[in-house]
Steps between C-alpha positions, in 0.01 A plus 500: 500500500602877475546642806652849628748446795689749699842379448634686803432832696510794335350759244194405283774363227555190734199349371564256234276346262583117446382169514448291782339111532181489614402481841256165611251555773495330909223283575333833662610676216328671160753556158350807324539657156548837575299751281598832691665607853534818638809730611469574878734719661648207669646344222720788455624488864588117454706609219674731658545226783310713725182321557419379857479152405855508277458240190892430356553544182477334264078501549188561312317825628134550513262436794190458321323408187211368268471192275394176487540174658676251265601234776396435867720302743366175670334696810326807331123404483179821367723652206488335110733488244459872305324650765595894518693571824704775696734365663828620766772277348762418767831520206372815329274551218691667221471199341302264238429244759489558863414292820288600782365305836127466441424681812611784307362453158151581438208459171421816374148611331434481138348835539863612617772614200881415549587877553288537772584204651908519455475800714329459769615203687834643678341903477161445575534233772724765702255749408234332645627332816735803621133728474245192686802340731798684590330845425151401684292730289205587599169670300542883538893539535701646304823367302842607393643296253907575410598378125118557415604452107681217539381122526408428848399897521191496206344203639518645877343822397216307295469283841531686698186707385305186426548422900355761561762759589410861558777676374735362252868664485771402195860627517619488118833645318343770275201667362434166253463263741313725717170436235545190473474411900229774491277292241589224670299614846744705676323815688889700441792364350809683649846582280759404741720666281319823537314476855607399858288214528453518902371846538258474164342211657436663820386815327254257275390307823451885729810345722381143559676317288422187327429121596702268358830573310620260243855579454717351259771729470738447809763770611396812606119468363440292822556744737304757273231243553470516877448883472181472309362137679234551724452391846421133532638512091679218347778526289598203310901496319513232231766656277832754446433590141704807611819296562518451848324411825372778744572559888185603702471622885268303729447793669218560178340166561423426855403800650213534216424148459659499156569172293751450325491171290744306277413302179618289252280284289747259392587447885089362522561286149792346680384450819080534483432373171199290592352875584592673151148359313225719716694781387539356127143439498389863597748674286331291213191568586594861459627488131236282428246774604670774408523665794843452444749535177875412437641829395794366241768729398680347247615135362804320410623168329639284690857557389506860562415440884814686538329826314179432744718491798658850436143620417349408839849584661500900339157565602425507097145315494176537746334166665599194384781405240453142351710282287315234267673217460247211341244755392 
């Protein structure tokens, strides 16, 4: 099969296109054709040998994809030969065949296109389980979403007001992706590079602040946070898109009954999978409504994943960047 592999840590021009044999599936394991997969921001820290969870080189990136089955190991019983699936491969999905642990592959709806459903499974799972579990939102709160044009970001502000948020804050890059999160739901969308985000979102809230915080920048953003969190608030970190991590005081938790909450989706895959499918099944039930879309930026072939990663990595593109492989 063709594969992309990231032959050691570096610079987007570490990814090589080349050909690898094809992987066989576990007795609890499903062998897909890939059709698409999706660039999340975490494939570009594993590259860079940055990721929490380090993978060594040479590896396949990719946490995520659609396709169909094409082989199921001894043990894997309610999924067919063809059926359409999104899946979280465990050895990367910038691939034409991938493996992935039943627990984590699920049949998608006919109803449901590949786009929409390359996209959401890594983004949109975050999305949704940072804003109902980590974040605890509640009907009538209000949101402030960091990275609002970016994968995770377009889905939370779309969720965020289908939960029933009261206010719905985006923090974008420039005037561009300020419509976009704006016809997307978002009450304001905030230039970072033109606003201080902490004092706009008092001024927006008359000095309250906002409810939950979804923060996926790291570094100094983090403390900005705490200045605009409300009391009994919950911030939740589950990135450092900016390039590093941030320092905060306790001092602004405690006395104000603050939270402030780490997550990491691929931490639950690895260590909660069995609890990954109520969360697939709402996000699809989104889409499927369409109280929900997959906002996609832009597309790549398979063998310019190296072109897709510097997209995603420069900030070029808005939501989510795919790369069909089997299309």
């Amino acid at each position: 099969m063709k594969a992309v592999v990231a032959a050691s840590y570096g610079g987007a021009e570490v990814l090589k296109y080349i050909t690898l044999a094809d992987p066989q599936p576990g007795p609890d394991e499903v062998l897909i054709r890939v059709h698409a997969t999706s660039v999340n921001f975490a494939d570009i820290l594993a590259r860079k040998g940055g990721f929490h969870s380090p993978m060594v080189p040479p590896f396949v990136p990719g946490l995520d994809l659609v396709g169909s089955v094409i082989k199921k190991g001894s043990g894997v019983h309610g999924l067919k030969t063809g059926n359409r699936v999104i899946a979280f491969p465990h050895a990367g999905s910038y691939c034409e065949i991938a493996v992935a642990r039943k627990v984590l592959t699920f049949p998608i709806p006919d109803e449901l296109d590949d786009s929409t459903a390359a996209g959401f499974p890594v983004a949109g799972c975050t999305a949704y389980k940072i804003l109902t579990e980590a974040g605890r939102l509640r009907t009538g709160e209000s949101v402030l979403v960091y990275g609002a044009a970016g994968g995770v970001g377009t889905y939370a502000i779309q969720m965020a007001r289908v939960l029933g948020a009261a206010i719905v804050i985006g923090v974008v890059g420039n005037a561009a992706r300020a419509r976009l999160v704006k016809g997307l739901g978002a009450d304001v969308a905030l230039d970072r590079t033109q606003e201080e985000i902490a004092s706009r979102v008092n001024e927006i809230t008359d000095g309250r602040g906002v409810d939950v915080i979804l923060n996926s920048a790291g570094g100094s953003t983090l403390a900005e946070s705490l200045k605009c969190l409300t009391p009994f608030g919950r911030l939740v970190t589950f990135g450092i898109s900016s390039g590093g991590y941030g320092i905060v005081s306790s001092e602004l938790l405690h006395p104000s009954n603050r939270t402030l909450v780490g997550f990491s989706f691929g931490h639950i895959r690895k260590n909660r999978p069995e609890t990954v499918a109520v969360t697939v099944k709402s996000v699809l039930d989104l889409l499927v409504t369409g109280k929900v879309e997959t906002v996609i930026g832009e597309r790549f072939a398979l063998e310019r994943a190296d072109q897709a990663h510097l997209w995603v990595e420069n900030r070029e593109g808005v939501g989510k960047t795919l790369i069909d492989v089997n299309p």
